[in-house]
Backbone as numpy.savetxt, mean C-alpha at the origin, in Angstrom:
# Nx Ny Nz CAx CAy CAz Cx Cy Cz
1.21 1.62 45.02 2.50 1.51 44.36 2.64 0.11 43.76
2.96 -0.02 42.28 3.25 -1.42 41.94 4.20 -2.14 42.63
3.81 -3.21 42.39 4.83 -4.25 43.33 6.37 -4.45 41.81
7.26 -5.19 42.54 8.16 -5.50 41.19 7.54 -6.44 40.28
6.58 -7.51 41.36 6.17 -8.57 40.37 5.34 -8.10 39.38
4.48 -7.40 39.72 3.72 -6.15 38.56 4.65 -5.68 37.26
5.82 -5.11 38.16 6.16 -4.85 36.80 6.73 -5.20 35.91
7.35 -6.56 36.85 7.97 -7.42 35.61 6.88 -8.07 35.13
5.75 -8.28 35.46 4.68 -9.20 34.15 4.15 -8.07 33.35
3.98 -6.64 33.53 3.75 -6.17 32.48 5.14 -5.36 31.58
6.23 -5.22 32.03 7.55 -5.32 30.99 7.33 -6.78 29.99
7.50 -7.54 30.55 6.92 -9.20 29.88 6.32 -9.01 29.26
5.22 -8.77 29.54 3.53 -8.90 27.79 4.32 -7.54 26.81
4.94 -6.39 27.53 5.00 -5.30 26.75 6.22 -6.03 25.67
6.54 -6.55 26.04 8.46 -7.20 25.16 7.51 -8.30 23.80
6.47 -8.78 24.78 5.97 -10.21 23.91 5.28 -9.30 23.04
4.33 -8.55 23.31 3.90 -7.48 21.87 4.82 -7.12 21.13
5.97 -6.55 21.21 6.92 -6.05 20.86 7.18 -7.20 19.41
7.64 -8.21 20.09 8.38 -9.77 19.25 7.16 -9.84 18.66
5.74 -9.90 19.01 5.31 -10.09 17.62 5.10 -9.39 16.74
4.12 -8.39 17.37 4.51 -7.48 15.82 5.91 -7.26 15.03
6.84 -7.47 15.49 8.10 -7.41 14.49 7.84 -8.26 14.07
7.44 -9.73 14.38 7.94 -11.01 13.44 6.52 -10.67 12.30
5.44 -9.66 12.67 4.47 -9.86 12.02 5.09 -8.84 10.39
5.50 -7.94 10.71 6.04 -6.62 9.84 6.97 -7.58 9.24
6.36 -6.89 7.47 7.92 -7.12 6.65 8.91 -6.41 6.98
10.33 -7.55 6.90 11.27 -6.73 6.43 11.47 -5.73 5.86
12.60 -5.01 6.16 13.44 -3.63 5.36 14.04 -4.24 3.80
13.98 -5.06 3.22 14.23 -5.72 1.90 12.83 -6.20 1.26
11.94 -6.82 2.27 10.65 -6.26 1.44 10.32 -4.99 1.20
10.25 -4.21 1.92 9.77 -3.01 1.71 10.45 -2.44 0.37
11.97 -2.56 0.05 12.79 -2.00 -1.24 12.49 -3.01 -2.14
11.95 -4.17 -2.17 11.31 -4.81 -3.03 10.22 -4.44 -3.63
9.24 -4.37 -3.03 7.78 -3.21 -3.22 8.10 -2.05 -4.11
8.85 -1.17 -3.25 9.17 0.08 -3.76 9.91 0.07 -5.54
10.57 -1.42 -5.18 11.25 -1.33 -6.60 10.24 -1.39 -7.88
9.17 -2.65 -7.32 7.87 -2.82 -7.98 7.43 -2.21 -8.48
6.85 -1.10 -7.47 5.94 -0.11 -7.97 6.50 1.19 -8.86
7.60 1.70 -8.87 8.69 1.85 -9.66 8.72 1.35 -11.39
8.88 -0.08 -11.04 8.50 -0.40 -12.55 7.60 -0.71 -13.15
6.25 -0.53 -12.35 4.95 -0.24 -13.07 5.16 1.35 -13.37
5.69 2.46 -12.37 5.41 3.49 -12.88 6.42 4.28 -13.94
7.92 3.60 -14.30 8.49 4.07 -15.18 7.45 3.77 -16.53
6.94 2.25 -16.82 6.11 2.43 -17.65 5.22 3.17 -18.14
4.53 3.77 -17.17 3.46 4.95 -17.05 4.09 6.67 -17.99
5.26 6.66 -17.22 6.06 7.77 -17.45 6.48 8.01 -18.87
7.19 6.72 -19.38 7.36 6.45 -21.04 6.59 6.57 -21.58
5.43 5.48 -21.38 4.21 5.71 -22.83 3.56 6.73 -22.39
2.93 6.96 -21.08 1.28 8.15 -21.24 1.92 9.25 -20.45
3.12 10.10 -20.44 3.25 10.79 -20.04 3.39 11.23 -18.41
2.96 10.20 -17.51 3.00 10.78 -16.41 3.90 11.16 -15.79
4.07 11.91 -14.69 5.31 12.30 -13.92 4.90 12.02 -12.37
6.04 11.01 -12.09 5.58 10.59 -10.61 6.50 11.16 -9.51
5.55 11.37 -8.39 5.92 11.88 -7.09 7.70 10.73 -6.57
8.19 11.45 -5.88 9.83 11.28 -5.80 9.34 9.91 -4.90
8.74 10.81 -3.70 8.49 10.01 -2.48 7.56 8.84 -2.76
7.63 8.08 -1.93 6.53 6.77 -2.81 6.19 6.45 -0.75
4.92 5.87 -0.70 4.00 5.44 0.88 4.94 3.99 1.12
5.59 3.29 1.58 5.83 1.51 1.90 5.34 1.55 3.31
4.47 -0.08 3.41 4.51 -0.10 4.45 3.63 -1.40 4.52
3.32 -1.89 5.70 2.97 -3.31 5.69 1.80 -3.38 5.64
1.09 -4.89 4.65 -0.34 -5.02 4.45 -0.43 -6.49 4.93
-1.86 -6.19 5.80 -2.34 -7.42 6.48 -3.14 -7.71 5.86
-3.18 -9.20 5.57 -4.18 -10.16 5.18 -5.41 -10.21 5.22
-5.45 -9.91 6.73 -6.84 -10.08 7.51 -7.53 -8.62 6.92
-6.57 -7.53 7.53 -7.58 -5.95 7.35 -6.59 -4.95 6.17
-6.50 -5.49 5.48 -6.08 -4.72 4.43 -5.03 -2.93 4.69
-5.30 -2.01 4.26 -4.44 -0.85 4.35 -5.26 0.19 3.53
-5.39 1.19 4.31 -6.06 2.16 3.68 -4.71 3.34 3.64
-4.50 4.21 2.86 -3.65 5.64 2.85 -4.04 6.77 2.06
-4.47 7.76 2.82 -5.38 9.20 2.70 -3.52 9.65 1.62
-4.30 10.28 0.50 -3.76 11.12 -0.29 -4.67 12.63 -1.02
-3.76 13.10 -1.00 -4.58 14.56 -1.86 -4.22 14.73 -3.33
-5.53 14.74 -3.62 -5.40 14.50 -5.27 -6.28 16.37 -5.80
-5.85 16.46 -6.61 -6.13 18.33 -7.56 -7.27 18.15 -8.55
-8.09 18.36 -8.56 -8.95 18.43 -10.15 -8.14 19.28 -10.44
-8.54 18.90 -12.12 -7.61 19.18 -13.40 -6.56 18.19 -13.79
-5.80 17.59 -12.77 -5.04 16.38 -13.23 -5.81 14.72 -13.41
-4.87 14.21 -14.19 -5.34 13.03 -14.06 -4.23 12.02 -13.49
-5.12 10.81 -12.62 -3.65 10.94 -11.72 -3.45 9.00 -12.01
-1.95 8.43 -12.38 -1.61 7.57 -11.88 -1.56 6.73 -10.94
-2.40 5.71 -10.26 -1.30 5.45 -8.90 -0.50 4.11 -8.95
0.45 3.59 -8.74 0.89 2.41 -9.09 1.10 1.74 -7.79
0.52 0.48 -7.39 0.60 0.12 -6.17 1.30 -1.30 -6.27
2.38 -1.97 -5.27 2.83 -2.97 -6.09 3.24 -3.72 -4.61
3.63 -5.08 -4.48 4.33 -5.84 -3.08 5.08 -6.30 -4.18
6.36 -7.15 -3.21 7.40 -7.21 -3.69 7.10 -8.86 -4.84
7.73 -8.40 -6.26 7.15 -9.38 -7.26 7.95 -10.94 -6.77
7.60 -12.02 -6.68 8.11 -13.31 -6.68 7.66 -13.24 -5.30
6.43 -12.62 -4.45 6.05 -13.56 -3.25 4.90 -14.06 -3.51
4.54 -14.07 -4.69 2.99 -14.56 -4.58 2.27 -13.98 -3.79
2.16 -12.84 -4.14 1.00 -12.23 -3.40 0.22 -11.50 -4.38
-1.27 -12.16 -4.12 -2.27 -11.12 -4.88 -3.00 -9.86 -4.17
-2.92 -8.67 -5.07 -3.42 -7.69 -4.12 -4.19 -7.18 -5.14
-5.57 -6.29 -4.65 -5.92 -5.34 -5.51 -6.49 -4.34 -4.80
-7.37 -3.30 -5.09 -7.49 -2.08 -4.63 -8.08 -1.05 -5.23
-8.50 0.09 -4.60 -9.29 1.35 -4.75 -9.01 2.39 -4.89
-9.31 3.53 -5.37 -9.76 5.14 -4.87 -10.56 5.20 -4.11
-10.90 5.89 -2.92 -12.25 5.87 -2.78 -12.46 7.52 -2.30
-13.57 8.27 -2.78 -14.21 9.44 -2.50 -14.12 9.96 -1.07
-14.84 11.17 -1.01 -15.56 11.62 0.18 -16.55 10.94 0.60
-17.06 9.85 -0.13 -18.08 9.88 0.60 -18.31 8.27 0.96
-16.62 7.48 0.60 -16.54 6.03 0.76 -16.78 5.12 -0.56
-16.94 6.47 -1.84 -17.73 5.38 -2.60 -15.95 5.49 -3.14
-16.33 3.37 -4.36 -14.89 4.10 -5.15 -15.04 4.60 -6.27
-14.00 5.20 -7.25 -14.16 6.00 -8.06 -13.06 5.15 -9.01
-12.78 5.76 -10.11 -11.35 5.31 -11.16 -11.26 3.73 -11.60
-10.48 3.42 -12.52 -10.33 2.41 -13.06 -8.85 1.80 -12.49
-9.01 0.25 -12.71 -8.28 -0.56 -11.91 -7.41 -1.21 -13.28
-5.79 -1.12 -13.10 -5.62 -2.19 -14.28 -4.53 -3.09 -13.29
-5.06 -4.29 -13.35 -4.09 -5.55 -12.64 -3.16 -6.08 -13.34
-2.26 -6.18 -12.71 -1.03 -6.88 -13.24 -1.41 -7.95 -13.09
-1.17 -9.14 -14.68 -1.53 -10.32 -14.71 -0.96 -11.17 -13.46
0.19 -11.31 -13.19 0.37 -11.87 -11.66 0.01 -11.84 -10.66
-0.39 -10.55 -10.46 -1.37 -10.49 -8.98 -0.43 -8.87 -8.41
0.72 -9.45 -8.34 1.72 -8.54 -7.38 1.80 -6.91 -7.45
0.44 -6.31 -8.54 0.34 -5.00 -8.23 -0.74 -4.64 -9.12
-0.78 -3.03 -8.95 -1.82 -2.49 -9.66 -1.49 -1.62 -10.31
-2.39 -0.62 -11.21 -2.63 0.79 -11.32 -4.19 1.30 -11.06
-4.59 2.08 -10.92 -5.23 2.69 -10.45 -5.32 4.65 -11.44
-6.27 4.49 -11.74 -6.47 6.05 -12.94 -7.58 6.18 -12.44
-7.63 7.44 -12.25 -8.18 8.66 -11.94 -8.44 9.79 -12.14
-9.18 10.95 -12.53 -9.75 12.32 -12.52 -10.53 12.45 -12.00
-9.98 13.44 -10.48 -10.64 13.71 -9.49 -12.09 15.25 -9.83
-12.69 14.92 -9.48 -14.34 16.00 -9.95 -13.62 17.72 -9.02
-13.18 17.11 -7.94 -12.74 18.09 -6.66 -11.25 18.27 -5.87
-10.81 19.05 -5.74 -9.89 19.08 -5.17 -10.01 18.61 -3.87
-8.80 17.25 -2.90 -9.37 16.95 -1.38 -8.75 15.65 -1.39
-9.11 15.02 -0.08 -8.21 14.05 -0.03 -9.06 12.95 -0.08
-8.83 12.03 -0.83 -9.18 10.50 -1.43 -8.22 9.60 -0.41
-8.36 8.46 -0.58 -8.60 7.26 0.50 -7.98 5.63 -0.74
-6.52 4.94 -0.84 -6.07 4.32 -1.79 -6.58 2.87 -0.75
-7.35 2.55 -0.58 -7.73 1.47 -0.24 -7.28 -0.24 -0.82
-6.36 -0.90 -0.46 -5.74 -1.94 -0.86 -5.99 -3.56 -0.01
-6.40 -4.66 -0.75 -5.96 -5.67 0.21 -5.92 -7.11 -0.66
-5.15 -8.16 0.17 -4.97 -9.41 -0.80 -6.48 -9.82 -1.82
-5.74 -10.23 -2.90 -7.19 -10.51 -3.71 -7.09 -11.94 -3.24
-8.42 -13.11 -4.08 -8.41 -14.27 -3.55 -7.55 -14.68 -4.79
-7.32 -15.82 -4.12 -6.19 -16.53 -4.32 -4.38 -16.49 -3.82
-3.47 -17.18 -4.76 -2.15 -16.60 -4.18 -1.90 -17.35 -2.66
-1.11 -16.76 -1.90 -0.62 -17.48 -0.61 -0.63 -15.82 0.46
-1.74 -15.47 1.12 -2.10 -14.23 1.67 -1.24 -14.06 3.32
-0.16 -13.63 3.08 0.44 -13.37 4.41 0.97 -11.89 4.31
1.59 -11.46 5.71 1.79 -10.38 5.51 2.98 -10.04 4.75
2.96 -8.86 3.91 3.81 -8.77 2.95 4.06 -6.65 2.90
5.19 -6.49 1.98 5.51 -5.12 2.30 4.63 -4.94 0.72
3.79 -3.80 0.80 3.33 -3.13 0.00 3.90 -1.51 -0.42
4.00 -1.07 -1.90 4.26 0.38 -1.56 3.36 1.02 -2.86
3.39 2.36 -2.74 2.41 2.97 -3.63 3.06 4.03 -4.29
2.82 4.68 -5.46 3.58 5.58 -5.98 2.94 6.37 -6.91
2.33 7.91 -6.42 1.63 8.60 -7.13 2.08 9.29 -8.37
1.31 9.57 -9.35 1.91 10.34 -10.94 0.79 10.97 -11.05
1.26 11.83 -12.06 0.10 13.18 -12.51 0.59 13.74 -13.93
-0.50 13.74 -14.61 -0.22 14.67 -15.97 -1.43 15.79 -16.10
């Protein structure tokens, strides 16, 4: 049977994990920062080349150190948008992938001259789920920051 002192040192480490990963996670205002981002890379998309983007958009936090991978399902026959963006005015450079079944990547990359997002084009060979692989590029000031992503299709 644990003793109390047991369980107050492991309530303790469990609280101290707790406090850091929060202090590590962006904010709920980064995250609608991001989202707004990637938003206005993809209204652009929508105006000139036609695309039509998914309602729902991925946010969520990207580490420095190990980057962020997020499994999506993409259709042959479309060609697909993705607009990936962190919130603009933190100085953060990011860039990023498609990547296959089989790890390799696939599609073309267009960077936003600032750093603070991408697009990402694509025509998938197969119907299945692809892999949006993202992480700080060099340079910029690389901390953790809220990233979000936002798929389109024509």
């Amino acid at each position: 049977m644990p003793t109390p002192r047991l369980l107050h040192a492991a309530l303790s480490l469990l609280m101290a994990c707790a406090l850091i990963a929060k202090a590590l996670a962006a904010d709920p205002a980064q995250w609608l920062a991001a989202e707004q981002s990637a938003r206005r890379l993809a209204r652009d998309q929508e105006q000139r080349a036609g695309f039509q983007f998914r309602a729902e958009a991925w946010v969520g936090d990207l580490d420095p150190q190990a980057g962020k991978a997020v499994k999506t399902q993409l259709f042959k026959g479309h060609e697909y948008c993705i607009a990936v963006a962190a919130p603009r005015g933190e100085k953060q450079r990011i860039t990023g992938v498609v990547l296959d079944f089989d790890g390799e990547p696939v599609g073309e990359i267009q960077p936003v001259l600032d750093g603070w997002g991408f697009l990402l084009f694509f025509k998938p060979k197969r119907t299945g789920f692809y892999v949006v692989a993202m992480r700080h590029d060099d340079g910029g000031n690389p901390k953790p920051t809220a990233c979000a992503i936002l798929t389109g299709y024509r």
